[in-house]
N, CA, C and O of each residue as an XYZ file, in Angstrom:
300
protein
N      -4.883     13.374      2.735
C      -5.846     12.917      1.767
C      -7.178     13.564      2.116
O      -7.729     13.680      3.211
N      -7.572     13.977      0.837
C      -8.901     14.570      1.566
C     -10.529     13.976      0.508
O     -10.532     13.688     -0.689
N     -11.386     13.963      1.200
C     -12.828     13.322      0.546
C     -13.117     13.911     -0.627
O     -12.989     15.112     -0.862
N     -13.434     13.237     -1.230
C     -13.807     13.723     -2.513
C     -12.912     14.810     -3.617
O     -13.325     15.588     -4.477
N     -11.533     14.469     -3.161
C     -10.834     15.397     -4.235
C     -10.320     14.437     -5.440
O      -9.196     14.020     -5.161
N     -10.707     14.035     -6.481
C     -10.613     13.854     -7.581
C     -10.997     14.392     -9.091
O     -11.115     13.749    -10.134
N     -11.142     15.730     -8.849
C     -11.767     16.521     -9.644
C     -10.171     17.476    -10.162
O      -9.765     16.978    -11.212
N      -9.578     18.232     -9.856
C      -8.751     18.385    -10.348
C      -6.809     17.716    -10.432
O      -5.879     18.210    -11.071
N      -6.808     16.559     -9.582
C      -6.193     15.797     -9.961
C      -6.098     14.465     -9.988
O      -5.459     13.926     -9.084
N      -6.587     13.819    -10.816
C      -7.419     11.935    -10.756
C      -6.777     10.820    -10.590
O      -7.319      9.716    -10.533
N      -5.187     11.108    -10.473
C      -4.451     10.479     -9.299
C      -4.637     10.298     -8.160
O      -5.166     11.248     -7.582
N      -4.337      9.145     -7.373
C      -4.443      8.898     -6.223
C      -3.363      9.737     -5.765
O      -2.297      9.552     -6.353
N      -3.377     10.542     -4.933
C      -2.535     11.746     -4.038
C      -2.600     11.820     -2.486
O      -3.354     11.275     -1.680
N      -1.637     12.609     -2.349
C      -1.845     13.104     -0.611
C      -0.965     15.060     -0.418
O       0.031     15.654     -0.830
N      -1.874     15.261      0.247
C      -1.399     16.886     -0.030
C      -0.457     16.520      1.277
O      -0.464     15.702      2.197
N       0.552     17.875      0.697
C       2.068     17.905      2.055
C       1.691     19.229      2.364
O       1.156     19.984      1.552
N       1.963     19.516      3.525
C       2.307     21.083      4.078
C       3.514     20.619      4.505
O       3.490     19.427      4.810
N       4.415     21.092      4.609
C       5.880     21.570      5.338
C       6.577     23.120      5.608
O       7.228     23.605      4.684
N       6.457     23.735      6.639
C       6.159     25.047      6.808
C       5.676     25.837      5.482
O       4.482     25.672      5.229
N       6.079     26.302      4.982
C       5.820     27.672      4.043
C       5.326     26.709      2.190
O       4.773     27.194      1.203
N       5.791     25.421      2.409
C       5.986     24.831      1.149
C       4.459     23.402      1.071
O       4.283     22.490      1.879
N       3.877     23.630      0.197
C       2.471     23.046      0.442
C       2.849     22.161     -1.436
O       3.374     22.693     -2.414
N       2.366     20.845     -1.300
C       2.174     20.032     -2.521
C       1.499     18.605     -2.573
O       1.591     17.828     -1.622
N       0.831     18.308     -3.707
C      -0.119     17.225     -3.840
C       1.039     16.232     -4.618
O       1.176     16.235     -5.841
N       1.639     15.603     -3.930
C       2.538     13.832     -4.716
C       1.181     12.906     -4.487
O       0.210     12.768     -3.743
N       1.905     12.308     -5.814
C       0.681     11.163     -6.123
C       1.264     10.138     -5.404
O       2.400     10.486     -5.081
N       0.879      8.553     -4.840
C       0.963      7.711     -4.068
C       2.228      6.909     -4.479
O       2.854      6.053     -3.855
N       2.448      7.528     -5.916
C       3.358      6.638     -6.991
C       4.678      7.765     -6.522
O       5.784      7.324     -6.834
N       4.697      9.046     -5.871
C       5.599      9.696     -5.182
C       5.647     10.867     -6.462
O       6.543     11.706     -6.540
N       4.657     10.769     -7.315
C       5.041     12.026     -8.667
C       4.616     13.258     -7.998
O       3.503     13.167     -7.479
N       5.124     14.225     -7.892
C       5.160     15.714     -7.675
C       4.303     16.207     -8.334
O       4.821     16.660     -9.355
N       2.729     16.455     -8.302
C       1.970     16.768     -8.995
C       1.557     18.201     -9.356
O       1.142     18.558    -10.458
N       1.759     19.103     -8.084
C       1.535     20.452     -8.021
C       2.270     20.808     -6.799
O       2.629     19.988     -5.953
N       2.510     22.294     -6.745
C       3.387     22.812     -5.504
C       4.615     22.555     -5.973
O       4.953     22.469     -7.153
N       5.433     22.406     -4.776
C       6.897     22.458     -4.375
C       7.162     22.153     -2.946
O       6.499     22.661     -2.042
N       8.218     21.250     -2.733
C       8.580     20.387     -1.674
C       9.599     20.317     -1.313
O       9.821     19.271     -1.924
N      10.763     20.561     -0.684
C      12.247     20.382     -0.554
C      12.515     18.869     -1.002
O      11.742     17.944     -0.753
N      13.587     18.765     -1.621
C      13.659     17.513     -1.857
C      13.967     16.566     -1.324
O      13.550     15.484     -1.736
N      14.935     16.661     -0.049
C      14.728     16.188      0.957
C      13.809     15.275      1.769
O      13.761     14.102      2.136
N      13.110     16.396      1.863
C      11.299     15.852      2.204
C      10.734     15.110      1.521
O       9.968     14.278      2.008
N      11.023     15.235     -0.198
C      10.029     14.699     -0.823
C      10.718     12.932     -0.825
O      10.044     11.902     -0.867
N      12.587     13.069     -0.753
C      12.578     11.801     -0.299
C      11.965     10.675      0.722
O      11.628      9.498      0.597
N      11.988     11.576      1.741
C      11.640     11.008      3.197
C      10.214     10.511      2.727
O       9.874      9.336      2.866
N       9.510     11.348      2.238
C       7.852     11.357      1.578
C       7.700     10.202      0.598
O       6.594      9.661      0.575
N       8.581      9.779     -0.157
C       8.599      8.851     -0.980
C       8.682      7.711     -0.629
O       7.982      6.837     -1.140
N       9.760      7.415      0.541
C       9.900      6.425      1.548
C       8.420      6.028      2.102
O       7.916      4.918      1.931
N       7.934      6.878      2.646
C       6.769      6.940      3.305
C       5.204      6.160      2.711
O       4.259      5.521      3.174
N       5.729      6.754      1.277
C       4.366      6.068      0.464
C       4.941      4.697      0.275
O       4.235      3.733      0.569
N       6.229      4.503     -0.215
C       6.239      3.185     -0.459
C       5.597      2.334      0.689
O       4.691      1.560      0.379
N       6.003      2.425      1.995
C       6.185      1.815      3.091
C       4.356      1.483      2.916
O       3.905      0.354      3.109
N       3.716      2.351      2.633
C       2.004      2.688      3.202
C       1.226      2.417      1.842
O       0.112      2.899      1.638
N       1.805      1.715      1.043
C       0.928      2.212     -0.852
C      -0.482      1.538     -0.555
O      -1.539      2.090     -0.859
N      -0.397      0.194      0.118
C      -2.037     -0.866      0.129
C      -2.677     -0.114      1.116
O      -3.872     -0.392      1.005
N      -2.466      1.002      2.374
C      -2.750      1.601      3.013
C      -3.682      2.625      2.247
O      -4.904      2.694      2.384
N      -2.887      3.423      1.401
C      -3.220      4.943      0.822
C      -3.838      4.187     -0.584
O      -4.946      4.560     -0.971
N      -3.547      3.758     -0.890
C      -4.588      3.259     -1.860
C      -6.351      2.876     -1.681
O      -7.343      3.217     -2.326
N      -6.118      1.897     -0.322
C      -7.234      1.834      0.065
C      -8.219      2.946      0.601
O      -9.424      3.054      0.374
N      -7.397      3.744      1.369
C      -7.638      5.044      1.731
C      -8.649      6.013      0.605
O      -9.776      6.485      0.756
N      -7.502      6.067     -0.783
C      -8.447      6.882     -1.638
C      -9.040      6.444     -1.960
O      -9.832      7.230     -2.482
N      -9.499      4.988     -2.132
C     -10.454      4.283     -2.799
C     -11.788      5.009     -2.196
O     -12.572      5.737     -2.804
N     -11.820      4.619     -0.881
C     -13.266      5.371      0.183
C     -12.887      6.743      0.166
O     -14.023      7.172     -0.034
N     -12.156      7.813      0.220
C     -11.977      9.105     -0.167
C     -12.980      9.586     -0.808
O     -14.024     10.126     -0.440
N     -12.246      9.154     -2.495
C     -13.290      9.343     -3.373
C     -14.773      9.434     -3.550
O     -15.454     10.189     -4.244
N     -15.207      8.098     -2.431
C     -16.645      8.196     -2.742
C     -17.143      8.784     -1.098
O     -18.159      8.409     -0.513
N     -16.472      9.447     -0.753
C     -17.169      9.838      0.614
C     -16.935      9.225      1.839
O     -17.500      9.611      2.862
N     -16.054      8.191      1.815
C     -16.673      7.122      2.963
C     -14.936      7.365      3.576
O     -13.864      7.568      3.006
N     -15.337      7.224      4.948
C     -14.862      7.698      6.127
C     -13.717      6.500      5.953
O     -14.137      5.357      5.778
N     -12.036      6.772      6.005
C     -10.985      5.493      5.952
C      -9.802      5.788      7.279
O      -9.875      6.744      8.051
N      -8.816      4.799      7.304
C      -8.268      4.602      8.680
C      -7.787      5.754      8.555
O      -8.052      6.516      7.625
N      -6.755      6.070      9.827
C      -6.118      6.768      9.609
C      -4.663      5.631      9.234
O      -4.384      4.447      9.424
N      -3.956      6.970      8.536
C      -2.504      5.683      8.630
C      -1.075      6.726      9.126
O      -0.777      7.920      9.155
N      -0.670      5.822      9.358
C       0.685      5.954     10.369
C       1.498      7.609      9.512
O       2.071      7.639      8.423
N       1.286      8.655     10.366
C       1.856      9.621      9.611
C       3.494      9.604      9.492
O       4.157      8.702     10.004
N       4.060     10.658      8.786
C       5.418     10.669      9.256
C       5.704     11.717     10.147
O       4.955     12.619     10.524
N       7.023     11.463     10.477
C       7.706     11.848     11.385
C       8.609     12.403     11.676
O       8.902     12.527     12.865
């Protein structure tokens, strides 16, 4: 998740790198841009569910600048 990115996609998101394959899923697990093995994007989907009041809260302060936890990455 990064500060202040709501300008080109106004979903709440989280960017993936996974070697060579880079993509922004929204918190809701939608595949917004890029490409992801699907695999991953399961495991990734798992992940948001598990974390949504986490990453939600997260982009909430994102958005406006303000510094949020970290949360439990995957693995």
């Amino acid at each position: 998740m990064l500060f202040l990115d709501d300008d080109k996609h106004h979903k709440p998101h989280v960017h993936i790198y996974y070697g060579e394959y880079a993509a922004s899923v929204g918190v809701d697990g939608e595949l917004i841009a890029g490409s992801i093995p699907v695999k991953q994007l399961k495991i990734l989907t798992a992940w948001l569910i598990i974390h949504e009041d986490e990453l939600y809260k997260a982009w909430n302060s994102a958005v406006r600048g303000l510094p949020f936890d970290k949360i439990e990455p995957l693995k």
